[in-house]
N, C-alpha and C positions, 0 to 999 in steps of 0.2 A: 303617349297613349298607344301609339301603334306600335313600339317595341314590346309594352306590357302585353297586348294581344297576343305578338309572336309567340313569347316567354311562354305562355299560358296555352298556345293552342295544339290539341290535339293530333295528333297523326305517328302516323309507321309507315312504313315503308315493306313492302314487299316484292319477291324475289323475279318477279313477271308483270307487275302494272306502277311500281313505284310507292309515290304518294297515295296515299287511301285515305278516308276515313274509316275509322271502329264499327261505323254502321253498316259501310256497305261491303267488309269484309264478312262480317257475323253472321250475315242473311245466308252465304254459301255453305254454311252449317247445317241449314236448319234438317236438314235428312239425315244425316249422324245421329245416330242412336245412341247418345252418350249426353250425360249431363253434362251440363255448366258449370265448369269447378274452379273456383280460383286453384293458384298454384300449391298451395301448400295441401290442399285438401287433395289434388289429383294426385301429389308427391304419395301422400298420405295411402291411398286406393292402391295406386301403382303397385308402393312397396309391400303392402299386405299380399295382395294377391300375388305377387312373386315369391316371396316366404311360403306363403301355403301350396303354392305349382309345385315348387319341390321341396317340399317338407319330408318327403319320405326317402329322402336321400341322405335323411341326419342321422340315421339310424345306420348306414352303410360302412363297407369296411373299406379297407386298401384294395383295389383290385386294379388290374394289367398294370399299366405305365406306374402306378402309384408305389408298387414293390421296389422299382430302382431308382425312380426318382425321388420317392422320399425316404423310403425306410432306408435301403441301401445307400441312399448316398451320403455318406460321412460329413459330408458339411451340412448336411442341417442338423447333426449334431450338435451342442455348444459347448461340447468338449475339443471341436477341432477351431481352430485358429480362425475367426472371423474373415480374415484376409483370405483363405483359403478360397471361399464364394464367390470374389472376382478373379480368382485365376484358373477355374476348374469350368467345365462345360452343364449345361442345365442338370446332367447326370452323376456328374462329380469327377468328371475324366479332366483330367489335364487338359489345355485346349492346344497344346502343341502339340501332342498323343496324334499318331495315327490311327488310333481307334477313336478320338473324341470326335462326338458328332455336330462340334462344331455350334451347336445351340447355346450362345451366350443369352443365359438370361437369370441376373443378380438378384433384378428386386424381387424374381418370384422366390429365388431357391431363400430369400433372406426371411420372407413372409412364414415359408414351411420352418423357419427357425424358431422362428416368433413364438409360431404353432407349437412348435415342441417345449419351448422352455415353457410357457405360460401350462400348459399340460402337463409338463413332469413328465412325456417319454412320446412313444408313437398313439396318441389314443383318437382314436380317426374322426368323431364327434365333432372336436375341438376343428378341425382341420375344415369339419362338412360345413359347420358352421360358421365359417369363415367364409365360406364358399359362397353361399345362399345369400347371407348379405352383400356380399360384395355385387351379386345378379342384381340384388333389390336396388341398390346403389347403381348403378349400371343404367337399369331401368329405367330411376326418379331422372335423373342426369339427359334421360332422352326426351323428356317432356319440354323443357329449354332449346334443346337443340331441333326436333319439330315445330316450334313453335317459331322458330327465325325460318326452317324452312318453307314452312307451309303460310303462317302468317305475316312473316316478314318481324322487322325490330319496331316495336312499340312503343309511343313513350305515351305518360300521362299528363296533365297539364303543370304537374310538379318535376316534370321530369326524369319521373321515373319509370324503366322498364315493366311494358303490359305481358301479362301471360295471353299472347294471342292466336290466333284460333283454339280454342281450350279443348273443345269435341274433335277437333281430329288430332289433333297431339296426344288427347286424351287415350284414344282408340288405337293410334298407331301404337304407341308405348304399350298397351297394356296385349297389342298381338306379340310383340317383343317378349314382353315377359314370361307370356303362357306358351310361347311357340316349343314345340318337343323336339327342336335342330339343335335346341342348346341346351339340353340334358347330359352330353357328354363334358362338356364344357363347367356345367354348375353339379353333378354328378362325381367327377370324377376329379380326384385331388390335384392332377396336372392338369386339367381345365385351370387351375387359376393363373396359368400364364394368360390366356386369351381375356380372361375376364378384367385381370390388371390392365394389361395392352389395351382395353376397352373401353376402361376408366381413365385413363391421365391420355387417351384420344381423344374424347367430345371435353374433357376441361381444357384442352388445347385446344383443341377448335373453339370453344364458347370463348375463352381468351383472346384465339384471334380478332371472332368476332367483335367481341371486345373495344378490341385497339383500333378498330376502325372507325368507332363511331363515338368519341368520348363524348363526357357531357361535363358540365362545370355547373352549379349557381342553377341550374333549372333551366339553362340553355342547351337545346339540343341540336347538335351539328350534324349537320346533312350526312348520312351514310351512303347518298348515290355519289360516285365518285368522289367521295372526300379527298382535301385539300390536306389534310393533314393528319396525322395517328399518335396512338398513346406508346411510345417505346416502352415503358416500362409493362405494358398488356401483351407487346409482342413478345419480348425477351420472356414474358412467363410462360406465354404459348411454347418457344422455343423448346427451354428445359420440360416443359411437359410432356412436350415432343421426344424427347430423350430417354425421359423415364419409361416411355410408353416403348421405345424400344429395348429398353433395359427389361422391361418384363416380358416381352414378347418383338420377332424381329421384324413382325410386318406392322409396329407400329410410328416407324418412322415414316411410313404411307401420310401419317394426318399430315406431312407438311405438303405433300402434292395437293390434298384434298384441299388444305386451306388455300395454295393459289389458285384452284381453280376458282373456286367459289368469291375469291376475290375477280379475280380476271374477269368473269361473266357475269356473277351477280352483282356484285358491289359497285366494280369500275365501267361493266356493263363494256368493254373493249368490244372494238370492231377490228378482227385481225387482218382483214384487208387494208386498213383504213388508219391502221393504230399509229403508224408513224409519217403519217400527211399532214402535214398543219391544218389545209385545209377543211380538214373533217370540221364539223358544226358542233360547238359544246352540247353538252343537255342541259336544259334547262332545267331549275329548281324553282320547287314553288313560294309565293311570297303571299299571306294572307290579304284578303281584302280589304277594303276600307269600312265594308259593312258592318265589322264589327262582330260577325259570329264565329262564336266558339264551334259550332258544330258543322262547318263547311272547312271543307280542304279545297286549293285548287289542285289538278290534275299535275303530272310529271311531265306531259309534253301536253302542246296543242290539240285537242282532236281534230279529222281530216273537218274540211267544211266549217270550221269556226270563223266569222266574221272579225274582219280589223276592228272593229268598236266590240269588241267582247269585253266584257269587264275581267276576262281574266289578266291577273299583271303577272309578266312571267320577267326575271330579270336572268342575266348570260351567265352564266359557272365560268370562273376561272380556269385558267387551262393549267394553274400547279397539281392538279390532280395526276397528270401523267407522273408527274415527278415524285408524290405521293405513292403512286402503285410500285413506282420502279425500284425507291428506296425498301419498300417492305417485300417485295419479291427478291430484292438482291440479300436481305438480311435471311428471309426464307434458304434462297440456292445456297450461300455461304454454310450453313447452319447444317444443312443438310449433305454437304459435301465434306465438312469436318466430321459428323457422325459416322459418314461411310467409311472413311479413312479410319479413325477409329478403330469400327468393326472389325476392319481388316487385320487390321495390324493386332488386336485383341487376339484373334481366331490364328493366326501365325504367319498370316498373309499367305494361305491355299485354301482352296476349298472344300467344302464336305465332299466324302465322298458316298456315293448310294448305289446300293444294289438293283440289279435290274426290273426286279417282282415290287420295288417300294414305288416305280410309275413305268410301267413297261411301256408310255406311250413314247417317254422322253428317251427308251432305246432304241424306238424303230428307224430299220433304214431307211423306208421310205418316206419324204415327205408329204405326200398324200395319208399316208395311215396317221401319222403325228398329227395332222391339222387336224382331220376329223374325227381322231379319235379326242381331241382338245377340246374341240367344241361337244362332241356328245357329252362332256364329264358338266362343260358350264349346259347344257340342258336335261341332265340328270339331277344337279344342284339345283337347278331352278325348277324341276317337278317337286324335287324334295319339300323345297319352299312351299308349293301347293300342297302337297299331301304328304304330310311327315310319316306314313306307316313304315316305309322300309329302313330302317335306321341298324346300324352298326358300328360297333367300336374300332371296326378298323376296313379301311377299301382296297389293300392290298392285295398280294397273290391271288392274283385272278376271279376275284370279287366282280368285277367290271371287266369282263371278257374284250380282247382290241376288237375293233373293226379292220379288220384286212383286205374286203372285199367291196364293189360295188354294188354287191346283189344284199348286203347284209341291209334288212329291212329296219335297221335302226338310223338307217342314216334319214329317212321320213323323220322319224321324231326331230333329230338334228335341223332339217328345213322348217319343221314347222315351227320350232323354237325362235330362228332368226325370222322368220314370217310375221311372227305374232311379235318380236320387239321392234322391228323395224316398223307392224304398223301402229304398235303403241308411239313412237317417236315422232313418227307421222301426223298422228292424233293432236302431239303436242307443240310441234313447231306449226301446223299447217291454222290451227285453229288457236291462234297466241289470245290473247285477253285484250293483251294493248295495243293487237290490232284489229280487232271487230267493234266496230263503232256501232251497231247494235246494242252490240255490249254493252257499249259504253253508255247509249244513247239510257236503254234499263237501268242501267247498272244509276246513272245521276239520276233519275224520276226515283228510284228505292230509296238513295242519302239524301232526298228532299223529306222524305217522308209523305207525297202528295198521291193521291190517287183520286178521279174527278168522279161522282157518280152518277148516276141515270140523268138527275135535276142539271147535272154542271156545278155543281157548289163542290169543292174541295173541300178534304179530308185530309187529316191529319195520321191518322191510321190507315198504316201501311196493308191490304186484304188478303195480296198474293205472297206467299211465302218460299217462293220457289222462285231463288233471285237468277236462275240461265232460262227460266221460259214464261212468258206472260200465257196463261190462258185463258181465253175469252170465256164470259160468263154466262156467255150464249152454247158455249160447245161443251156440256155437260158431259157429255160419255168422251171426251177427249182428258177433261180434266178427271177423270175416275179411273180415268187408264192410266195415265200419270202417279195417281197417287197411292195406286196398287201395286203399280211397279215402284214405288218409294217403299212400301211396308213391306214388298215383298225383298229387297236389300236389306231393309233393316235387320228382319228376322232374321237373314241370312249371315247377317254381319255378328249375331250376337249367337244365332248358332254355331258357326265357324270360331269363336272363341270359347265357347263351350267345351265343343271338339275336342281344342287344340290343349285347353287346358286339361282335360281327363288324360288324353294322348300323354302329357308329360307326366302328369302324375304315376302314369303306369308306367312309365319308362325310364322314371328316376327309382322306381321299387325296383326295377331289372340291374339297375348298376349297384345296388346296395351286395350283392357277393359274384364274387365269379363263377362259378358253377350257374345262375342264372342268366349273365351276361353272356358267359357262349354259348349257352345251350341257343340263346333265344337268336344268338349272332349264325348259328350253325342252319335257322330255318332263313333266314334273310339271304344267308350268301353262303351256299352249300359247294360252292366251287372255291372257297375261299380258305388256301392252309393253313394260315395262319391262328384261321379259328381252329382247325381240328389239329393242330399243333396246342394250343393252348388249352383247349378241354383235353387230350393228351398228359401235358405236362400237369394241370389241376388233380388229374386223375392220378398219376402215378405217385406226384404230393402226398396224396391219400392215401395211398396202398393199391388203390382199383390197378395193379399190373397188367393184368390182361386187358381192361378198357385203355389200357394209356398205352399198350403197345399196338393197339389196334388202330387210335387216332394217329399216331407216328407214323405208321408204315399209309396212312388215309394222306395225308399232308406230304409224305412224298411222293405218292404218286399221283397228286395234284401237280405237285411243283417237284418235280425230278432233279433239282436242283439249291434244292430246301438246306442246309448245310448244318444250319440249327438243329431237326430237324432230325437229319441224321447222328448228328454228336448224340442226341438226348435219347436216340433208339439203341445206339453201341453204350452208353451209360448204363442203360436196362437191361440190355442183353447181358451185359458186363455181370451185373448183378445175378442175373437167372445163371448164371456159369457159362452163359453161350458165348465164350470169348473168341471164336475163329468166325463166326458172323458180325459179332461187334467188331473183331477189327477189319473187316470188309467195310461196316458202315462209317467207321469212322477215316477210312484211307479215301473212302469216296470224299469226302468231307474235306478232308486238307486238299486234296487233289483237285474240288472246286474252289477254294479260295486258300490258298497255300498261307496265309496270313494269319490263320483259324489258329490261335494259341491255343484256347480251351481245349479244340481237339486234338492237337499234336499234343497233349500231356495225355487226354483221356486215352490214345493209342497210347502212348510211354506206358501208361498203366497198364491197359492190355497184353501187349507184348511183355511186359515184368511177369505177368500174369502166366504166360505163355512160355515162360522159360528161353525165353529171347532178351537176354538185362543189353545186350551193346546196341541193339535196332529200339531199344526200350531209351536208354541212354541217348542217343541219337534226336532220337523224338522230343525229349524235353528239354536238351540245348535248342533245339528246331524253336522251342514254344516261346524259349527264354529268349532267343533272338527275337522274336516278334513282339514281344512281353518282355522287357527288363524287368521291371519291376512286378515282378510274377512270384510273392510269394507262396503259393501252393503249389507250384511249380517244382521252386525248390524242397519243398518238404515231402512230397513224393519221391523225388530225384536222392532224398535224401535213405529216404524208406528203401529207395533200389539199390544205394551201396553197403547198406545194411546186411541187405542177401546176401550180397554179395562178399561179408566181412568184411568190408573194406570203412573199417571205421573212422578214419581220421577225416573220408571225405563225406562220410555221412554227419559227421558234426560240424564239419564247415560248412555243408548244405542245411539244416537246420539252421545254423548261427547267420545264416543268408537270411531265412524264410523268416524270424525275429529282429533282426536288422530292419526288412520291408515292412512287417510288419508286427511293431513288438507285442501285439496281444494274439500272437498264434498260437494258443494253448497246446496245441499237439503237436507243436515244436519244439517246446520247452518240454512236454514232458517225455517225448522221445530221444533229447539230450540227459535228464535225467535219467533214467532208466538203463540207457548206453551205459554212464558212467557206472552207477551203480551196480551194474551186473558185470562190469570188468572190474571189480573190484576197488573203481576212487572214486568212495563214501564223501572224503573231502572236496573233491569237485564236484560233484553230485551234489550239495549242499550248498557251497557256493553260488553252482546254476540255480538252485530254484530258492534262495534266497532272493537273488537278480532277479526271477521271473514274478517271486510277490512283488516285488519295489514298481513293476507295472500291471501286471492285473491281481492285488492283495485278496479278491475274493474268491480265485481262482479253484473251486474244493481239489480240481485234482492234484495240485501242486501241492497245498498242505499234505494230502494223503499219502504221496511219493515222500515228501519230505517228512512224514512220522514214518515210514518204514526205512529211511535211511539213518534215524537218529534212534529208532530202536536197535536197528541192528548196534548202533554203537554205545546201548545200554544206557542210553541219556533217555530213562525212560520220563520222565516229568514234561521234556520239551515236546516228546513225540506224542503223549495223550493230547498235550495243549495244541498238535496239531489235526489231530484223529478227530478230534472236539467243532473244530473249525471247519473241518471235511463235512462232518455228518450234523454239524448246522445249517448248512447249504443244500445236503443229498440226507435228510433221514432217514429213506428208505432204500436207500442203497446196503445190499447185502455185502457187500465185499470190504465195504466200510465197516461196519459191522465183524465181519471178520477178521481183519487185520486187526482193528482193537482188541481183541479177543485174542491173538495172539501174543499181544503186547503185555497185555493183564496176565497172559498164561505165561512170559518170560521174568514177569514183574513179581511174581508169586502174589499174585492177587486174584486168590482163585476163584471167592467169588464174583467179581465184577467181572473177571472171565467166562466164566461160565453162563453169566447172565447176556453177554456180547455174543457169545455163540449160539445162544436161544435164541437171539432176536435176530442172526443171521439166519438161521435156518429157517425162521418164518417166514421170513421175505423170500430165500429162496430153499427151498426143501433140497435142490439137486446138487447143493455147493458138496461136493465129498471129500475135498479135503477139510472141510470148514468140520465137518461129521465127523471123519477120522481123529481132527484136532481135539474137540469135543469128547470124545471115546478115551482119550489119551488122559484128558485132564482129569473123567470121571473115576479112571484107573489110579491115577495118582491121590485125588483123593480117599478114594476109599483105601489105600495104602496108608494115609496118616491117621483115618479114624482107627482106636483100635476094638480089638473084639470083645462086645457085650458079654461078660459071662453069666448065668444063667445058676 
């Protein structure tokens, strides 16, 4: 009969008093302004309310990081080689590359694959909405994981895990959801690395937790230093562990987090003490002989409990040591293979980073390092308070260093560690399971007794305010109390209000770029990166004047912006200003000599400039930094062109198709060559070869009907004229050519009809006019004259 009790009897365990019961946990609720929800109903609240925080994000397009990491990057194509995805970097770079940045993360770029194929192409919807659930998912998942924190592991008399403390799990989770930190994150299509990383981390830690404390048959096994674990719980945590790094790299963090939480809460370790024998077990509790379901005894003694207590307390075994040892060594192993891994993955060197991506991590002094480290962890943690200042990016001088003593930020810095240190304070000095007041309230509330005016005991509990008994004689003490409880509550339920408008408006700012910087450009107006980027949005556009004006703003933030500079010699380039563009672009190589993009954009300038050998020069320069540089070659190729020098402008083309066989203006710049040197038949051949890889290609048909017209195979060359202006109908030149074809073919009307529809498109074509004039002459040559 007393085993059937055990079986049957109620309790959890939590992560600072132990053994509890259900009653005298719940009462510590009762000020949470939050209903009572079983689990599937709070899941249920949770993930609504995070679908509607950022609902207005579904509407959103590709914007910053989302351009090269999904659209641009070739592997989440699924025309490129599945296998590709683990050997390319988050961005699609090689990861042996000396430009790759080194961001190994599989399972997300395989997610944006998913995204594409299930969509039929880049349609961003598909991608947002990937995104938003995955937060929603994210969210439900923390309501378990609050619940072991704050309530501890619950079981019911059957055995089975309680949703415990419900109102603050409830409340935590649902500031999680609505908080506006993580709009860039659920906003923005590479937030789904973080979000993934975030997900297969609390199902690894719910796993560990897991494995700690199995159950069999409705027997539950003590989770304070257990005796023994569920290997197959751990080994899941593990690989969870893995995945979590596979989508993001600071997810291999969950296996620290789970030994701690093992270490202190579970095993409860004394690290003075851990390898003494004679440390004293803890004891576990063993139910009464009385027979009630609804009393727990306590996790240890309390001070001043008499030898005739009826509490029975029996010894713990001492294999729990050997229990924590085996699951932390399966942890360190696990985690040591992952790192190695990593390494050897990434090429076994490290990223490298520029100075403006953390100027703190290049200062020489170690005083500016420290404290400008700690100002950033109490900028993120005001953040946490007051999410208004928010930005898509903290670099380039967004977050000015501290250099000085006099610099009055370093206040904020003290007051930050001030106010944690005396939160800690707060929390070691005033424990639960050592205030035996505590304790003494805490058991008269799990009796459920309270004595009235007469002495007759009561069964209903009157005070509901399980840290402070108030007398019911001190009326204005207990009204001040209960003021300051509504005046919380309101505050707790406005502060989510806030917090959820706050996202709402801030997932409508990430839906295009042109709102995202404008709005980044009033947040952190020292910041180049953003007037680089409204710059470069602008020039996109056509805005040239707004986007030479951000350009030259972003360098003279950052004098050393390289980016920056390439994109202002680009524009110049374009305006004709090519002796200033190549000032900016020599600055440019000259700060980071590795700058391929800019050693070609000089190549072109200098080609520009009547300078082909310092032109020439420059794009070997590019190609050395860049092997596999095809637009490199196909410039270089354009510059021996100039220079008639044919034979190596077609082996620089046949380079720039080699790297890259869909360079359309590779191929048609080898056609064209041949063609106008007069071999029709190699000319023919190449852009056969060039359909067999991009078959839709309209210019390649078009080149290819003017070189089969010319050879009077006029049948082949309409069938590819046909193919051209299926793709471009409104292309006038298309139009023309057919029209000269029709006009060689003696088909004069469907020529004439091709040159009408040329000249509509474009009025200014004058040969297309003169051709035209030519046919109308011919014609009326054959009609003959009406006599009268």
């Amino acid at each position: 009969m007393l085993q059937q009790r055990k079986r049957h009897q109620h309790v959890n365990f939590t992560g600072t008093t132990g053994w509890r019961t259900q009653k005298s946990h719940n009462c510590s609720e009762t000020g949470i302004p939050m209903p009572k929800l079983s689990l599937p109903m709070a899941s249920l609240v949770v993930f609504l309310v995070a679908v509607i925080c950022f609902c207005n994000s579904l509407s959103g397009d590709f914007v910053f990081d989302d351009q090269e990491a999904v659209i641009n990057n070739q592997d989440v194509r699924t025309e490129v080689p599945i296998h590709k995805t683990f050997e390319n970097d988050f961005w699609g770079t090689p990861l042996k590359s000396k430009t790759s940045h080194k961001s190994y993360r599989p399972i997300t770029v395989l997610t944006f694959r998913l995204n594409y194929y299930l969509s039929g192409g880049f349609y961003p919807r598909c991608f947002h909405v990937t995104n938003v659930f995955l937060h929603a998912t994210v969210c439900v998942l923390l309501l378990p994981i609050f619940s072991i924190v704050l309530g501890g592991v619950q079981v019911d008399p059957h055995g089975r895990r309680e949703f415990a403390a419900p109102r603050s799990s409830l409340m935590a989770a649902l500031f999680f959801a609505v908080h506006p930190i993580h709009t860039e994150s659920v906003a923005g299509v590479v937030g789904r690395a973080d979000l993934l990383c975030s997900l297969f981390f609390l199902l690894s830690f719910l796993c560990y937790v897991r494995s700690c404390c199995p159950d069999s048959s409705g027997t539950v096994l003590p989770i304070i230093r257990p005796t023994s674990f569920s290997f197959s719980w751990l080994l899941t945590a593990v690989v969870l562990s893995f995945l979590s790094m596979l989508a993001k790299e600071q997810g291999i963090t969950v296996i620290g987090v789970c030994a701690v939480y093992d270490i202190v809460v579970i095993s409860r370790v004394d690290l003075f003490w851990f390898l003494k024998s004679t440390q004293p077990c803890l004891p576990t509790p063993v139910p009464s002989d009385s027979g009630s379901s609804k009393s727990s005894t306590p996790a240890s003694t309390p001070r001043g409990t008499p030898k005739n207590s009826p509490v029975h307390i029996k010894k713990e075994p001492v294999g729990w040591k050997r229990s924590l040892g085996h699951r932390l060594l399966v942890l360190a192993s696990s985690a040591t293979a992952m790192l190695v891994l990593r390494w050897q993955v990434m090429g076994s060197s490290p990223p490298s980073f520029q100075k403006w991506d953390n100027p703190a991590a290049f200062a020489s002094s170690f005083f500016v390092r420290v404290i400008n480290y700690n100002y950033l962890y109490t900028l993120n943690a005001w953040l946490l308070l007051n999410p208004s200042w928010l930005c898509f990016d903290w670099s380039m001088g967004c977050v000015p260093l501290i250099d000085s003593v006099a610099d009055p930020r370093i206040l904020a810095v003290l007051t930050f560690w001030a106010a944690l240190t005396y939160l800690v304070w707060i929390c070691t000095a005033h424990k639960v399971s050592d205030d035996s007041s505590f304790r003494a309230a805490l058991a008269s509330h799990d009796k459920g007794v309270h004595t009235n005016g007469d002495g007759v005991h009561n069964n209903n509990v009157v005070n509901e305010n399980c840290f402070s008994e108030v007398a019911p004689s001190d009326r204005v003490e207990k009204a001040t109390v209960d003021a300051g409880r509504s005046f919380l509550q309101t505050s707790i339920l406005l502060l989510l209000l806030l917090f959820f408008t706050r996202s709402m408006q801030r997932s409508a700012e990430w839906r295009t770029e042109e709102t995202l910087f404008r709005t980044a450009e009033h947040v952190c107006p020292l910041n180049a990166k953003v007037h680089y980027n409204i710059g470069k949005n602008a020039g996109d556009a056509g805005n040239v004047e707004l986007a030479l004006i951000k350009y030259r703003e972003a360098v003279r933030l950052n004098p050393e912006y390289d980016q920056a500079m390439n994109n202002l010699g680009n524009l110049l380039k374009d305006l004709g200003q090519e002796k200033e563009a190549e000032q900016w672009l020599l600055k440019a190589v000259h700060i980071r000599p590795e700058f391929a993009a800019a050693w070609m954009n000089l190549g072109i300038v200098q080609a520009g400039l009547g300078q082909p050998h310092l032109a020439e020069q420059s794009y070997f320069t590019a190609i050395k930094h860049r092997r596999k540089y095809p637009d490199c070659y196909y410039n270089l190729g354009n510059l021996y062109l100039d220079i008639k020098d044919h034979n190596n402008a077609m082996q620089a083309w046949r380079n720039a198709t080699k790297l890259k066989s869909t360079h359309i203006n590779a191929w048609n710049n080898m056609i064209i060559l041949l063609d106008n040197i007069g071999k029709l038949e190699s000319a023919e051949q190449v852009a056969m070869e060039a359909l067999r890889v991009v078959p839709s290609a309209s210019s390649i048909h078009f080149h290819l009907g003017n070189i089969l017209g010319k050879a009077s195979r006029y049948k082949e060359a309409e069938k590819h004229f046909q193919e051209a202006l299926d793709s471009e109908p409104n292309n006038a030149n298309y139009w023309g050519n057919l029209a000269v074809l029709y006009h060689r073919w003696e088909k004069n009307e469907e020529a004439m009809q091709a040159y009408t529809k040329s000249l509509q498109l474009n009025p200014q074509l004058l040969q297309t006019r003169d051709n035209m004039m030519k046919l109308k002459r011919k014609i009326d040559k054959l009609v003959p004259a009406v006599t009268v």
